[in-house]
C-alpha positions as CSV (number, residue, x, y, z in Angstrom):
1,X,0.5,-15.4,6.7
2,X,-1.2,-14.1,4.2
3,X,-1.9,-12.0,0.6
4,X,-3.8,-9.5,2.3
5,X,-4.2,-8.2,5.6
6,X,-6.7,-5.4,7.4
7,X,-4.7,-2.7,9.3
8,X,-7.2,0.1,10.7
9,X,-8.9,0.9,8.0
10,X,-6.8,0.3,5.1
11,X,-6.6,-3.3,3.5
12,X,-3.2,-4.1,2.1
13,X,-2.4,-7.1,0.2
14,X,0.2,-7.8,-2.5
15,X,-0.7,-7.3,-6.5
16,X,-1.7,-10.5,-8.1
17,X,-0.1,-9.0,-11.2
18,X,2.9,-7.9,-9.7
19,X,4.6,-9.6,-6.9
20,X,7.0,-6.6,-6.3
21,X,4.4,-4.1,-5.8
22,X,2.0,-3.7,-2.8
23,X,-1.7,-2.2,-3.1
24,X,-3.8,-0.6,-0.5
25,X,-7.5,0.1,-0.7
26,X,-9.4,2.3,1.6
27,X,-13.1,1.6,0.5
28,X,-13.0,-2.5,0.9
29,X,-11.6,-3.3,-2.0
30,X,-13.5,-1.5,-4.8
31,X,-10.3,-0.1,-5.9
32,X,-6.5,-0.2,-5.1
33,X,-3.8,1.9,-5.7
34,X,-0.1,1.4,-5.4
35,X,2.0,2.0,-2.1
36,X,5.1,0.1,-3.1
37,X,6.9,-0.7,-6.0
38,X,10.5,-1.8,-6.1
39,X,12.9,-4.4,-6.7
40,X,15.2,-4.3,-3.9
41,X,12.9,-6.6,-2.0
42,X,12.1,-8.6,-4.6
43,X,8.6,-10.8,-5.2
44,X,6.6,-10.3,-2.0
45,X,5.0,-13.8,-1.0
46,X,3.4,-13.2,2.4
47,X,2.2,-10.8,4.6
48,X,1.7,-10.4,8.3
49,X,0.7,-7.5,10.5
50,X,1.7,-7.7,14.5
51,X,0.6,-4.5,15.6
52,X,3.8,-2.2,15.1
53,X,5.1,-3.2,11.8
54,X,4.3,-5.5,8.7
55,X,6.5,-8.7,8.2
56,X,6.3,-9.8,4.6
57,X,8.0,-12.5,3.1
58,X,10.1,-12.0,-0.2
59,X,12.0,-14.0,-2.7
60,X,14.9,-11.9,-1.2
61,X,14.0,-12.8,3.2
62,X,11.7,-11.6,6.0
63,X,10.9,-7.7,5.5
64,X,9.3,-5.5,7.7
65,X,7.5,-1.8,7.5
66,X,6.6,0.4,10.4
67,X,5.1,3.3,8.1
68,X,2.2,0.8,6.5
69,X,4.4,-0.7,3.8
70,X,5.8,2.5,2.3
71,X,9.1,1.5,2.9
72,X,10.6,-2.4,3.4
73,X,13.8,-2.8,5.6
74,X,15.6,-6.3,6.1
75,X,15.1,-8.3,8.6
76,X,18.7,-9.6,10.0
């Protein structure tokens, strides 16, 4: 897994100042803005993309997104 992953044309990656908050950036990087921010998941750590979802590692277990990281439910 990784801090960053490509998912159509988006890049997402976590923030390297904040580990609860994810960033996307639709012009390669030049600039991100926020898509997450919350506490519930706590620090993410890793992220994967498998074609329907996102699986991201967290201080708190495996969580995964369908809608592009907007939201983070818990992987039982």
């Amino acid at each position: 897994m990784s801090q960053m992953i490509k998912t159509g044309k988006e890049l997402i990656r976590i923030s390297p100042k904040q580990q609860n908050k994810i960033e996307y950036s639709t012009n390669d990087g030049r600039s991100w803005m926020t898509r997450y921010s919350g506490s519930s998941t706590g620090d993410f750590q890793d992220l994967t993309e498998n074609g329907k979802e996102i699986l991201a590692t967290t201080s708190k277990g495996l969580y995964y997104s369908t809608n592009g990281g907007r939201s983070w439910m818990k992987r039982s």
